[in-house]
C-alpha positions as CSV (number, residue, x, y, z in Angstrom):
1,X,0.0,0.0,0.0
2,X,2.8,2.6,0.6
3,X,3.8,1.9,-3.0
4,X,0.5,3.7,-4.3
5,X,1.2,6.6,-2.0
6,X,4.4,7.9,-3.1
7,X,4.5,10.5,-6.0
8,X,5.4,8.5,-9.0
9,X,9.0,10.0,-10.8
10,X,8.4,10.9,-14.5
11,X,11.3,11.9,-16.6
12,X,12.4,15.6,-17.5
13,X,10.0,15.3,-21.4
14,X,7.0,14.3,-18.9
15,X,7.2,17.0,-16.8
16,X,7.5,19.7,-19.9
17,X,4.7,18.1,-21.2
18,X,2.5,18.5,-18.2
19,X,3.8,21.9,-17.4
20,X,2.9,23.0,-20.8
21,X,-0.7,21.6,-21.0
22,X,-1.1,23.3,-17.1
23,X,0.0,26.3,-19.2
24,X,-2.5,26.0,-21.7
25,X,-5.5,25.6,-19.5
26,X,-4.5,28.7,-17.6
27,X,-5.0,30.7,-20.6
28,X,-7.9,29.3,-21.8
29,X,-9.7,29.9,-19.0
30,X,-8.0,33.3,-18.7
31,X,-9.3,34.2,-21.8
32,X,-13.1,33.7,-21.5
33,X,-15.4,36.1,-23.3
34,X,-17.5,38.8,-20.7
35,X,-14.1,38.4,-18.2
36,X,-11.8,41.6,-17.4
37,X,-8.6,38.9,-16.8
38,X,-6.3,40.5,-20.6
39,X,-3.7,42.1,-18.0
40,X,-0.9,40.0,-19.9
41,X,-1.2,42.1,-23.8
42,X,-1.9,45.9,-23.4
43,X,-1.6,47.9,-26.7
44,X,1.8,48.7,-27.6
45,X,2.9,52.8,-27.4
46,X,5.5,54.2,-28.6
47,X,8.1,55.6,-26.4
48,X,9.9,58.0,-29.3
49,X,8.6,61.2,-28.7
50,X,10.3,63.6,-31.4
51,X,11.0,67.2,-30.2
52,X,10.6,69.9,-32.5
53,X,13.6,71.1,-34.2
54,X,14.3,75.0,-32.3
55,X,17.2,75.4,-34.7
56,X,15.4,78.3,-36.7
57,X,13.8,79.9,-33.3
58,X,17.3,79.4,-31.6
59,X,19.4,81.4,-34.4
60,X,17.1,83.9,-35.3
61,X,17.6,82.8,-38.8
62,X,15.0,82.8,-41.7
């Protein structure tokens, strides 16, 4: 009977396997429609912000 109790070892592949279908769940259920859970994308901004160039204004120049 102790023989059923203890965790059973699985190789490395196994493990991965598991892991990744654990994985898989998570988002499915994550991404249900009418659920507020889409923290992991957010829309993309752009972090350049270009200055104007002051060159003209600076120099006085026309």
């Amino acid at each position: 009977m102790t023989e059923n109790q203890e965790p059973r070892k699985i190789d490395l592949a196994e493990a991965v396997r598991q892991k990744l279908l654990q994985k898989k769940q998570q988002q499915a259920s994550a991404n249900k429609p009418g659920m507020n859970g889409n923290t992991s994308t957010k829309a993309l901004k752009s972090q350049n912000n270009k200055k104007p160039n002051n060159q003209r204004r600076r120099t006085g120049g026309s």
